[in-house]
N, C-alpha and C positions, 0 to 999 in steps of 0.2 A: 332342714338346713337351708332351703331355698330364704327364709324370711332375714337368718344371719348372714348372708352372701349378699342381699337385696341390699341392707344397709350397711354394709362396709361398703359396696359399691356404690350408695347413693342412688340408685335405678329405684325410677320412678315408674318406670312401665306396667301397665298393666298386666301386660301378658306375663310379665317375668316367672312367677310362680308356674304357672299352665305351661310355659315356654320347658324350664326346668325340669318337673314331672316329665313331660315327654322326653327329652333328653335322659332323663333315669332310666325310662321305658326300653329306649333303643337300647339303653345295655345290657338289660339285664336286671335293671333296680340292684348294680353293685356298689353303688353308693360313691360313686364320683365325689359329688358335690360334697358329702358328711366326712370325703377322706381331703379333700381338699382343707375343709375348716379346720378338721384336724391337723394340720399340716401349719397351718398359719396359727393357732393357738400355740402346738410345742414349739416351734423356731421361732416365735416371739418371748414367749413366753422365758424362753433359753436365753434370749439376749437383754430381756427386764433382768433375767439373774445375774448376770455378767455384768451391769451397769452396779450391780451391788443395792438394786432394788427388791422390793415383795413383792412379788406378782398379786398375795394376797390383799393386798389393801393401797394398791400403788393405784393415784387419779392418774388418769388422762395427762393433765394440767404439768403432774411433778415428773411423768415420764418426758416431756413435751421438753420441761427445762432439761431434764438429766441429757438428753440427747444433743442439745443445743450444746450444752457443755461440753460432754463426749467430743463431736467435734472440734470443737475450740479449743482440747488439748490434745487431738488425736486427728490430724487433718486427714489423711490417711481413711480412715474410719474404718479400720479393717474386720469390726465386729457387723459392720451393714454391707459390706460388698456383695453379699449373696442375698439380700434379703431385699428383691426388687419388690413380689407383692405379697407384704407383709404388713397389717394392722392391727392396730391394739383397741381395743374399745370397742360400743355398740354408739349405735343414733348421732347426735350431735358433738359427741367429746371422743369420737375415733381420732388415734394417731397414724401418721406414717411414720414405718421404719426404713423405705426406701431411701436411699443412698444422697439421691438426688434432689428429693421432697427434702430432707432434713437438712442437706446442706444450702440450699432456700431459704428455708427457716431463720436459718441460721447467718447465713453472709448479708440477709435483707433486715434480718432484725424483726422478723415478723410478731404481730402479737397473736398469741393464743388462737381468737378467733379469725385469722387473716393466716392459719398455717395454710404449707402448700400439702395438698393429698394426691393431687391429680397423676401423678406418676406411679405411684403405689397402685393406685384404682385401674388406670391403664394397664401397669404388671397383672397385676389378679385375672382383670377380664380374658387377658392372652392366656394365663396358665387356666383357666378351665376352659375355652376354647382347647387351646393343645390336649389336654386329658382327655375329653369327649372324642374329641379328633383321632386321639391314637389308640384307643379301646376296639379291638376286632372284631368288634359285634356290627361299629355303625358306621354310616356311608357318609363321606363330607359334605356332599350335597343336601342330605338332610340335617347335618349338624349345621351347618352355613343355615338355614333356613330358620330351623327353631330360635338361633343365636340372635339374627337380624329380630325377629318379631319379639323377642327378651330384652333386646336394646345394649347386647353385651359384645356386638358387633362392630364396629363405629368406623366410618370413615377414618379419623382422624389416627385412630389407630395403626389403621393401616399403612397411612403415611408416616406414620414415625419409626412403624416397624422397616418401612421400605428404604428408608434412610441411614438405617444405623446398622442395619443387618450386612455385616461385610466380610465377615471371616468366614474364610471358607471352612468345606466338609471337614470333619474329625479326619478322613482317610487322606486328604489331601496335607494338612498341615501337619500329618504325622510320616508323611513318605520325604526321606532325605534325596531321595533322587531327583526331588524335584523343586529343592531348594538353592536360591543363584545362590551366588559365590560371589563376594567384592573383596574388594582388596581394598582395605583404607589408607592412605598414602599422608605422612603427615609427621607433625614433633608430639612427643610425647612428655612427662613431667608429671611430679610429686609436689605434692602439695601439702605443708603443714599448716592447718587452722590454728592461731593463734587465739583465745577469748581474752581480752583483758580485759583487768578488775576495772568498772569505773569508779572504784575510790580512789585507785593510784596513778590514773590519766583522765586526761581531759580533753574537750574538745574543743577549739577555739576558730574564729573567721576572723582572716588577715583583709586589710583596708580595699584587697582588689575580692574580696568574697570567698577568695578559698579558704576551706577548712582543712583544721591543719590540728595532729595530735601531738600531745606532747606530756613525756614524763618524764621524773628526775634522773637526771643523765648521775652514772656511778651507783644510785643505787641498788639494793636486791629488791625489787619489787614481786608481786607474790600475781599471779595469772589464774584465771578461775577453771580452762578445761584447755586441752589441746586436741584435735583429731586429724590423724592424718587420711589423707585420700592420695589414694597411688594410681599412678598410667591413667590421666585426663590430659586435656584437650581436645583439639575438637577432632581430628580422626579417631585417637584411642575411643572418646565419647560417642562416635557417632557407630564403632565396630562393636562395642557391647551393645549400644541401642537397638544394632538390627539384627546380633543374635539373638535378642529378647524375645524380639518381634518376628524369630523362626527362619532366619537367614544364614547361611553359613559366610563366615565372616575368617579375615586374616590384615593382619598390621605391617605395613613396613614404617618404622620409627630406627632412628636413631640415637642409643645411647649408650653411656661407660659401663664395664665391669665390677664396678663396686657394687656393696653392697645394697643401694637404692636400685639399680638398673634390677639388680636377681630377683629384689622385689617386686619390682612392675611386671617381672616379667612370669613369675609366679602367679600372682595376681590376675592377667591377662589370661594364665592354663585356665584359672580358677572361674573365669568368666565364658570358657568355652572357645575365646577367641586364638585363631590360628599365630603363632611364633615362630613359625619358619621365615620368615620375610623379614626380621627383626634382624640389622646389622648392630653388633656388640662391639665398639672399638677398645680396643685394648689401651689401658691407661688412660682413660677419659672418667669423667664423671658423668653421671647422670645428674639432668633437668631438674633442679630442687628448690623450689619455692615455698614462700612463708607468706601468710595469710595473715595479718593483722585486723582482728575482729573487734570493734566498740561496738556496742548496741546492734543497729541494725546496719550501721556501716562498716567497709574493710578497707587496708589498704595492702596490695599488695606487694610485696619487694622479690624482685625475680632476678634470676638471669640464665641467659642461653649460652650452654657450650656451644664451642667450635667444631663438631664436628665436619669430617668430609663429606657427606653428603652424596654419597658416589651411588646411582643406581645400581641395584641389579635385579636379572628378571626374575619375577616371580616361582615361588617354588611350584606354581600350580595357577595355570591362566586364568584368570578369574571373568565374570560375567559381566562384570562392574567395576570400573575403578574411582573411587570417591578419596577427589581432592580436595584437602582440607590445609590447616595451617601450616606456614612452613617459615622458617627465618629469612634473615635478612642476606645470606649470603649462598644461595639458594637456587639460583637462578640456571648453572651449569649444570642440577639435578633437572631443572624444570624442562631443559631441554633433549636430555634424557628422556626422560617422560614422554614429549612430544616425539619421539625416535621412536619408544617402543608401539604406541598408539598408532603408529603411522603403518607399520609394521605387520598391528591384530585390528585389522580393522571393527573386527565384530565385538570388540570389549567397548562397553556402553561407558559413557561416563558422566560423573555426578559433582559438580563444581562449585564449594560452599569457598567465594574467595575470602581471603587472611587479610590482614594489614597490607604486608608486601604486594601481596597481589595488585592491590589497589592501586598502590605506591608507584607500583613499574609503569601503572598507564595502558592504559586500551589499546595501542599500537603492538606493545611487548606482550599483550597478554591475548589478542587478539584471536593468535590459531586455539587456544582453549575454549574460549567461549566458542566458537564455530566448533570446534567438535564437541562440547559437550550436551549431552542431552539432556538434565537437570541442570540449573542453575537457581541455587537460593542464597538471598542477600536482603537487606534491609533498604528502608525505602532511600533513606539518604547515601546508603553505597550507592542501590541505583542510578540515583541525580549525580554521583561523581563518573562511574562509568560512562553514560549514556551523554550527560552534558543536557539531557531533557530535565525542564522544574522540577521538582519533589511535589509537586502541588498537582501536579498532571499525571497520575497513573494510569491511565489509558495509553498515553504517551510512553511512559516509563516502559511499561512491558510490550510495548510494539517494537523499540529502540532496541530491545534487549534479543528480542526476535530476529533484527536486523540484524543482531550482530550473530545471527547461527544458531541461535540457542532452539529446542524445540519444547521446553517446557520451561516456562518461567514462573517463581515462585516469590515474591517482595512480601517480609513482615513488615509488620506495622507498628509494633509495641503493643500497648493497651487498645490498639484500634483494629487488631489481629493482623490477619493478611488478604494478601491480592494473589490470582495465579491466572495463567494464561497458556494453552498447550495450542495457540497458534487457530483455533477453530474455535474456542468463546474462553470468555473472562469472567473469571469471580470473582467476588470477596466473601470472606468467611470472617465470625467474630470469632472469641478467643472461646474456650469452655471457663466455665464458672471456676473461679479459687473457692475452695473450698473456706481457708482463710487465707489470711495475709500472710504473703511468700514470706519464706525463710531465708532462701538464700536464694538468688536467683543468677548461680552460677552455671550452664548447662543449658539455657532455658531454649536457646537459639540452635546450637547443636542437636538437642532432643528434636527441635522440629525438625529441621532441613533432614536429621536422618530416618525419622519415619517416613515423609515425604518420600524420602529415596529407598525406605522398605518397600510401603505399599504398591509404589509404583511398580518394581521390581518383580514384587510378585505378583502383575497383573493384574490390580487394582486399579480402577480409574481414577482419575485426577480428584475429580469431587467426594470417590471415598478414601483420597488421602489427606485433600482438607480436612476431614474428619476427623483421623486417625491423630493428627500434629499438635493441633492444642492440646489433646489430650495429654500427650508424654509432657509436653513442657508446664503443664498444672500441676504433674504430678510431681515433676522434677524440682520446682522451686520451693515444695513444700517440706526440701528435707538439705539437708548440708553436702552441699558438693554436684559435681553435675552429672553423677552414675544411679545416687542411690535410690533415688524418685523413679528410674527408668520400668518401663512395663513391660509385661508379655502380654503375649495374644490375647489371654482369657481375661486379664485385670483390664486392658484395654475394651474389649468386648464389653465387659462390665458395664464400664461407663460411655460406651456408646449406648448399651440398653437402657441408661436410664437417663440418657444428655434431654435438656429442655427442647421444649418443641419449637421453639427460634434457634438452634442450632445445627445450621446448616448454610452448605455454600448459596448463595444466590449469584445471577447475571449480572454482570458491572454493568450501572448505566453510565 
């Protein structure tokens, strides 16, 4: 098996066979290496099936398109998420079915001989490392040794494994004792996606550039899908995102007793997320928006009840409290807020500001930024806060410093983000789309709240850059701003298999 291992890896080394043999030696000659092949022919093999190919007579070439496709209708690609080093082929027409290598492939348009393998070949070499490694016959020191002189050892690997490796032990991520507790503070709201036909509207640009839809007013027009999505915005969104992500989590929202509120609120059991902190006002309506969908455009038609807004404290003091969007009439709760905070000194706080926020001005909004210890916001919020250029992000997140903050975090859009915890500054790019977003409602929320998991739980700054574009790739690739959201292990996933440019660097 050493010659079939040789070239799926591409290892040109000499020693490699020699290397091998001894490595069979230390165990035993229990056939490592023959169960390994083994292991990547059936789970390849399984997923040639499931593509609705013949393992028997299927080239290189047509598994190569079929996968390209796969993802291009399956962004997700939930038949490759476990199938880091896994290939198909011998000598010059091997595939990868790594997750990462395919969606490469694929987002770059690569031809045939210009695929990417390098990630796939990287998984493999780590999974027979690990196997040798964990066999109780041999000593690491001599497996490290044969490994180096085989050429199945590589610096680079190392590096990539030292970067992406973030989640902690099975015992730890599985002990509730030792999971914070935040309290997401914020409006909540339903959402109906509307799709309309483009036969029966249209879309048209008025003389100042806006676009503007329009169908026949009185008729019955016929709509091609509707879907609803209940309990978003950006707290409700950001308290499912870090139960996701292994946090215990609870909502204070304001909404009516009818029957959308019982839904949200069901919804929220359904997602694990705590409902004690949910004030229900009697004879109100709940938050019920409609989504009007053309193509890849929407517009939306909203509106906010009046509720009072009246704090009260928590059923259960939380670790964190993460302030997200709130209305226009709001401001008598926010003070509140700053009463109870003042009160628990030790409840950490995570401040993703809203429209309003902005609105009141840096004066009024002052004492939060100084107590909060997370602050994430986009570059041009920034430049409105701070009154420094958008053009100066060095600037930007010093400003932001000054104003109290101890971890600052500014997206970018398509140019990812910048963070700064007051002792160095990064920038991080975004993780790869798989394809082209869907919806990218969510996309902002998914970051700032992993941002505010990882950290939470101990995680440093640069492996929460990590952890952030992840949720918001995954988020845009599906309808609405919950259903993209990850857990631990799908998160993990794709840090095992992020390209080897993704990672935070130093701001010059």
């Amino acid at each position: 098996m050493a010659g079939a291992l040789q070239k799926l890896l591409n290892n040109n080394s000499p020693n490699f066979t020699m290397s091998l043999h001894a490595l069979e030696r230390s165990t035993g000659r229990v056939g490592v290496d023959v169960r390994l092949i083994g292991d990547v022919l059936e789970r390849s093999h399984s997923i040639v099936r499931q593509l609705g190919l013949d393992t028997a007579d299927t080239t290189s070439r047509e598994l190569y398109m079929a996968l390209n496709s796969y993802v291009a209708k399956n962004p997700t690609a939930p038949l490759l998420i476990d199938a880091d080093y896994l290939l198909w082929g011998l000598s010059d027409e091997i595939v990868s079915l790594n997750l990462i290598d395919v969606i490469e492939n694929y987002h770059h348009q690569l031809r045939f001989e210009d695929r990417s393998l390098g990630h796939a070949r990287r998984a493999l070499r780590g999974e027979l490392l690990t196997r040798y490694h964990s066999h109780p016959a041999t000593i690491e020191s001599g497996v490290n040794n044969h490994a180096l002189s085989a050429g199945i050892m590589l610096e680079e690997d190392e590096y990539h494994k030292s970067v992406t490796k973030l989640i902690k032990t099975e015992n730890n991520m599985n002990n509730d004792n030792n999971k914070p507790y935040v309290l997401a503070v914020g409006d909540i709201i339903s959402d109906d996606f509307i799709k309309l036909s483009e036969e029966h509207a249209e879309v048209t640009e008025d003389e100042h550039g806006y676009k503007r839809i329009s169908f026949e007013l009185g008729a019955k027009l016929p709509y091609d899908s509707v879907e609803k999505v209940e309990a978003v915005e950006c707290s409700p969104n950001a308290a499912v995102s870090m139960t996701r992500l292994g946090l215990e989590t609870s909502l204070m929202s304001w909404l009516g007793d009818d029957e959308a509120g019982k839904g949200m609120i069901s919804y929220l059991k359904s997602q694990s997320v705590g409902t004690n902190d949910l004030v229900v006002e009697a004879g109100m309506k709940s938050n019920y928006h409609y989504v009007l969908r053309y193509g890849a455009d929407r517009t939306k038609l909203q509106k906010f009840e009046d509720y009072s807004y009246q704090w009260k404290d928590p059923a259960r003091k939380p670790d964190w409290l993460y302030l997200g969007v709130l209305g226009e009439n709001t401001w008598p709760l926010h003070e509140e807020i700053l009463g109870y905070l003042e009160q628990n000194q030790d409840v950490r706080v995570c401040f993703q500001p809203g429209m309003y926020h902005l609105m009141w001005g840096i004066e009024r909004m002052k004492p939060f930024y100084l107590r909060a210890e997370i602050v994430i916001l986009n570059r041009e919020e920034a430049a409105e806060v701070t009154g420094v250029s958008r053009e100066d992000m060095k600037g930007l997140l010093q400003a932001m410093h000054d104003l109290g903050v101890n971890v600052i975090v500014i997206t970018d859009g398509p140019d990812g983000a910048y963070a700064s915890d007051g002792q160095q500054m990064f920038s991080m790019p975004n993780y790869p789309d798989p394809a082209d977003p869907f919806d990218r409602t969510g996309a902002g929320d998914a970051f700032a709240s992993t941002i505010t998991a990882a950290l939470a739980l101990g995680e440093s700054l640069e492996a929460a850059l990590l952890w952030a574009p992840i949720n918001s790739m995954s988020v845009v690739q599906k309808l609405g701003a919950q259903a993209g959201l990850l857990n631990r292990d799908e998160l993990q996933s794709y840090l095992d298999n992020a390209p080897e440019w993704y990672h935070p660097s130093s701001l010059e």
